[in-house]
C-alpha positions as CSV (number, residue, x, y, z in Angstrom):
1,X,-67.4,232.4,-126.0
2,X,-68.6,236.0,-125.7
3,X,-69.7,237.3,-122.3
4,X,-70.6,240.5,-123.1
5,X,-73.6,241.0,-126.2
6,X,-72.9,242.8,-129.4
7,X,-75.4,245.4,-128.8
8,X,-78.3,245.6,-131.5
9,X,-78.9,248.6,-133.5
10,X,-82.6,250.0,-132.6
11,X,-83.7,250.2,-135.9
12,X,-83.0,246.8,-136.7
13,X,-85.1,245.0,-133.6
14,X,-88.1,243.4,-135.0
15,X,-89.6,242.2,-131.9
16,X,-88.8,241.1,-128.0
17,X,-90.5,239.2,-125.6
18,X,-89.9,237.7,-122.3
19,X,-91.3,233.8,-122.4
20,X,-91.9,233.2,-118.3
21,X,-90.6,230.2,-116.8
22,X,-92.7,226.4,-117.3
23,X,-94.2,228.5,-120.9
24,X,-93.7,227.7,-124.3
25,X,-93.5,229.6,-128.0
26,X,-93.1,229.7,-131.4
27,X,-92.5,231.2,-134.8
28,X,-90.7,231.5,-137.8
29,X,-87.6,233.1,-138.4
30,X,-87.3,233.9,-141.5
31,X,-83.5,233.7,-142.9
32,X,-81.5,237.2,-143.0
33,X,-82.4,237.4,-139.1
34,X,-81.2,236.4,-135.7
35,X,-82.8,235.5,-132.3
36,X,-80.9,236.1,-129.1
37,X,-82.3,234.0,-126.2
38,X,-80.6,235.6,-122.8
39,X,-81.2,233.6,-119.4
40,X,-83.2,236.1,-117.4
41,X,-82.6,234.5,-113.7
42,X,-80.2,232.1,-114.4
43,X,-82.3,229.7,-113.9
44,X,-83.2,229.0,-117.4
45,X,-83.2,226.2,-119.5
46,X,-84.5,226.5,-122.9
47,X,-85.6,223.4,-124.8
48,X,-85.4,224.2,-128.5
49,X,-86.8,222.3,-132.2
50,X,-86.2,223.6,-135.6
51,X,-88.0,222.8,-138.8
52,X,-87.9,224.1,-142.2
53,X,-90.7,226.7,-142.7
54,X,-91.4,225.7,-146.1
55,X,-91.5,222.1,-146.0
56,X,-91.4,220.6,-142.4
57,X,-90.6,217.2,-143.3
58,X,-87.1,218.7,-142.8
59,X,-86.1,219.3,-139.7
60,X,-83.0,219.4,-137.5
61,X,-81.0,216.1,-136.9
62,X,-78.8,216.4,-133.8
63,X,-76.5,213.3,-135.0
64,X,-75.7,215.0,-138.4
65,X,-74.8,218.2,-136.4
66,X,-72.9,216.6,-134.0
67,X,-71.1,213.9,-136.3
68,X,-70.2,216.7,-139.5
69,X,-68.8,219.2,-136.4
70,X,-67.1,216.0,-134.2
71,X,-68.8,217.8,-130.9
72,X,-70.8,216.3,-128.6
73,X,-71.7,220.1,-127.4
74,X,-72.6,223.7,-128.8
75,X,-71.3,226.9,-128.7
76,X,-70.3,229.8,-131.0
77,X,-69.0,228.8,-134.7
78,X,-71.6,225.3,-134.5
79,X,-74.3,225.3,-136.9
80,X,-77.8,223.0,-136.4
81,X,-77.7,221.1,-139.8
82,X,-81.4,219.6,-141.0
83,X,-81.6,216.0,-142.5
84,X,-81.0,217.4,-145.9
85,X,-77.3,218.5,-145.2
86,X,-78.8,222.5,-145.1
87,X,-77.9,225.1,-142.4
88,X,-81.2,225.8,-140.5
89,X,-79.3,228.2,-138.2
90,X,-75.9,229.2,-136.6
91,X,-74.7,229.9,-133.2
92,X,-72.8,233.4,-133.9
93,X,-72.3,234.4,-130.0
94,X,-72.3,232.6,-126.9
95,X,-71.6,233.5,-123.5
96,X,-72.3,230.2,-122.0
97,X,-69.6,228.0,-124.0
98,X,-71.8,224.7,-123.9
99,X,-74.9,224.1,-124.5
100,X,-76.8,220.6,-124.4
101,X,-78.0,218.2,-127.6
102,X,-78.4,215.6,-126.3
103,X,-80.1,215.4,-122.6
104,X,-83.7,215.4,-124.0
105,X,-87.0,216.8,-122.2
106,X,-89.0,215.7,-119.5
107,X,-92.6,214.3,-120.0
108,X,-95.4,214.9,-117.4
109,X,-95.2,211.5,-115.6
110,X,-91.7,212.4,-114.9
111,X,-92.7,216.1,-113.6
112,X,-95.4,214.8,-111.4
113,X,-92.6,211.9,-110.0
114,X,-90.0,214.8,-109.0
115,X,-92.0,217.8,-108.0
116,X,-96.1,216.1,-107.7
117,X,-98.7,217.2,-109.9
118,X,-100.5,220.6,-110.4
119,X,-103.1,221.0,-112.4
120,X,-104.6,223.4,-114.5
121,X,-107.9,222.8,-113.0
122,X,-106.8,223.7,-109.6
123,X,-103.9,225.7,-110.1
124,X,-104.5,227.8,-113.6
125,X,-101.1,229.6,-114.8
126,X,-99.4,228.0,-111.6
127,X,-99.3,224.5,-113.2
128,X,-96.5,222.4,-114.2
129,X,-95.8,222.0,-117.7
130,X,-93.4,219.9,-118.5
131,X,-91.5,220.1,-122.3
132,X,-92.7,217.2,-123.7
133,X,-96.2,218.5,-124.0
134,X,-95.2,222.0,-124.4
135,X,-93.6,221.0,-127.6
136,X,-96.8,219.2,-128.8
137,X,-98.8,222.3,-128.0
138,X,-97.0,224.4,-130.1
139,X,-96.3,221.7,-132.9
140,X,-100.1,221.5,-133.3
141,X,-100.4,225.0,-134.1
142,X,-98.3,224.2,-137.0
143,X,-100.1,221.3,-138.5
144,X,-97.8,219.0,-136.9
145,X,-97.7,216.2,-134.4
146,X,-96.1,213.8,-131.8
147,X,-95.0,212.0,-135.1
148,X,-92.4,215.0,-135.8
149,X,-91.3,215.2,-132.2
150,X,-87.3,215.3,-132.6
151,X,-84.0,215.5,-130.5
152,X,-84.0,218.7,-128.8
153,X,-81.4,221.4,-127.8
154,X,-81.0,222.7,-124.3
155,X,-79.6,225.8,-124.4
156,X,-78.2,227.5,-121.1
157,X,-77.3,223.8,-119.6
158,X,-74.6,221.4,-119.9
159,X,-74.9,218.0,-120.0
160,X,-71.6,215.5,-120.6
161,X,-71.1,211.8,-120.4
162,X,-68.8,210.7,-118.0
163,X,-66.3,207.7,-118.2
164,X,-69.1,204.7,-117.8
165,X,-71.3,206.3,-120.0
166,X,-73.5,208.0,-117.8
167,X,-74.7,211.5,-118.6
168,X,-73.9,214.2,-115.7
169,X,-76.0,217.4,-115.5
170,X,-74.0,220.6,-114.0
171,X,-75.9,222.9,-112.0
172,X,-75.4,226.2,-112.4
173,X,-73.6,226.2,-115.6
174,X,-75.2,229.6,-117.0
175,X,-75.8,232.7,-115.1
176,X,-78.5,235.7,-115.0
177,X,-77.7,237.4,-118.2
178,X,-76.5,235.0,-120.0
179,X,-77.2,234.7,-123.5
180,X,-76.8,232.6,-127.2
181,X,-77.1,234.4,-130.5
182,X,-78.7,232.2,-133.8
183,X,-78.4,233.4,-137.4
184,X,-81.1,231.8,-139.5
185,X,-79.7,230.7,-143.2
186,X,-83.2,229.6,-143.9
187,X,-86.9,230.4,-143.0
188,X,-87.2,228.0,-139.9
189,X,-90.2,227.1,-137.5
190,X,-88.6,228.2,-133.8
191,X,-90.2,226.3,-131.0
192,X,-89.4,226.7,-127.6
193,X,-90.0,225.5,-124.2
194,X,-88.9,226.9,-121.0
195,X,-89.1,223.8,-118.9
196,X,-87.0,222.3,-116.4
197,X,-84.3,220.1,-118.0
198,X,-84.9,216.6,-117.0
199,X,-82.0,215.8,-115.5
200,X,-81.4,218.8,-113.6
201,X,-81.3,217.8,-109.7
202,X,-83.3,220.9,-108.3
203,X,-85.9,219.8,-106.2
204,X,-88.7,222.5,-106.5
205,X,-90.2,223.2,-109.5
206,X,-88.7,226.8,-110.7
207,X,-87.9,226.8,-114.1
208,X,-86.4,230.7,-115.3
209,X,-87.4,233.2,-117.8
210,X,-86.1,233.5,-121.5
211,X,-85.9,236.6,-123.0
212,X,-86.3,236.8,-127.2
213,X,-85.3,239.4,-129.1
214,X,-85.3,239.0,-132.9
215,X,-83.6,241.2,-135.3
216,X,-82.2,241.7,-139.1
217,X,-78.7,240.8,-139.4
218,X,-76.5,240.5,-142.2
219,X,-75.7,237.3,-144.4
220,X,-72.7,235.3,-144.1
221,X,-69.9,236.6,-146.0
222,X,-67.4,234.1,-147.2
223,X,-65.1,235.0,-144.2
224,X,-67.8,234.1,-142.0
225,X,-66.8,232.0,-138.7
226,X,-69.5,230.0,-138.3
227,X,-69.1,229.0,-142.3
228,X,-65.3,228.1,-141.5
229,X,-65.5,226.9,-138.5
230,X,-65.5,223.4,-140.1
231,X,-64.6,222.0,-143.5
232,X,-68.0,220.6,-143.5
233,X,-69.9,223.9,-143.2
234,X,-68.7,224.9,-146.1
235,X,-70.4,222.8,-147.6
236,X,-73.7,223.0,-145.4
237,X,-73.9,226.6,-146.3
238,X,-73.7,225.9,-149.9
239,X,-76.3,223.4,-150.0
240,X,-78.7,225.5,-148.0
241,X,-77.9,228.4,-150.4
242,X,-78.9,226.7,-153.4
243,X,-82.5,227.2,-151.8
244,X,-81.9,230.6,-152.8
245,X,-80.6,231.1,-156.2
């Protein structure tokens, strides 16, 4: 865990962008750069997918990731491994220390259930989205559909299971500023939502900004932490390097 940011050389910033709270994105990242996501308010949960640019049938699989790294949480040194045994991206800073595969995303029966419904057609930008959709909107803009819908990440919240198997959500877990730092090995479809997580207990509608900023970084060296951090890696990072020969 990192709490204060490696700061980015100007010259190497390709973009930033602040994605407001309840709005979605996406876009690829092509390998050879990084994406910092920093929790604006600190009230930001961001609901993340990953896909292989170049062939989206593969995609990441949150029990390879979890079961090759024996976690059942992220953080800096953790990779997201697709369903081919490749490296779509690693976690090379983190000032949060966990972040959440496993919780899911809320669908718009269960935002109108907790908060009621708003509309676009009364309500415009003041609606409330909810992730499930979010992610479909931005999957179709890729040529893809509910059909390619996978587990998600949460970054910026914490989810664990307790001892009867329940899962337990922990308010207030990151803070404003906060902030996660992904390397892409390959040339991966980003989508993200910025939608309340589903089990978090607040009971007003107010999900927080996430702020991107995407620059060139360098490649993994052999010494690389995130490439050591497990045995298994290793041997992710080769496979996802023979893309690239």
């Amino acid at each position: 865990m990192t709490s204060t940011p490696t700061p980015i050389a100007p010259q190497r910033i390709l973009w930033e962008e602040t994605l407001p709270g309840g709005h979605h994105w996406s876009w690829v990242l092509k390998r050879g750069t990084s994406l910092r996501l920093i929790n604006r308010e600190g009230r930001a949960n961001a609901a993340a997918l990953f896909y292989n640019s170049e062939e989206k049938l593969e995609r990441y699989n949150m029990a390879d990731t979890l079961k090759a790294q024996h976690t059942a949480h992220l953080t800096r040194g953790h990779v997201c491994y697709s369903d081919m045994g490749r490296v779509l991206c690693s976690i090379t800073a983190d000032s949060v220390g966990w972040h959440d595969p496993i919780g899911g995303v809320a669908n718009a029966a269960q935002v109108e259930q907790k908060f009621g419904a708003r509309r676009y057609q009364e309500e415009r930008n003041a609606m409330y989205r909810n992730g499930y959709d979010s992610f479909l909107i931005e999957l179709g803009k890729w040529g893809l559909d509910r059909r390619d819908l996978i587990a998600n990440i949460n970054f910026f919240s914490k989810v664990n299971v307790d001892d009867s198997g329940g899962l337990q959500f922990h308010p207030g877990h990151s803070k404003a500023g906060d902030y996660v730092d992904l390397r892409f090995e390959m040339n991966v479809l980003v989508v993200v939502a910025a939608t309340p997580h589903p089990l978090d207990p607040h009971p007003r509608y107010t999900p927080g900004a996430v702020q991107l900023i995407a620059w060139r970084s360098d490649p993994p060296g052999d010494d690389d932490y995130c490439r050591n951090f497990r045995p298994e890696n290793r041997r992710g990072f080769y496979n996802t390097e023979l893309l690239f020969r």
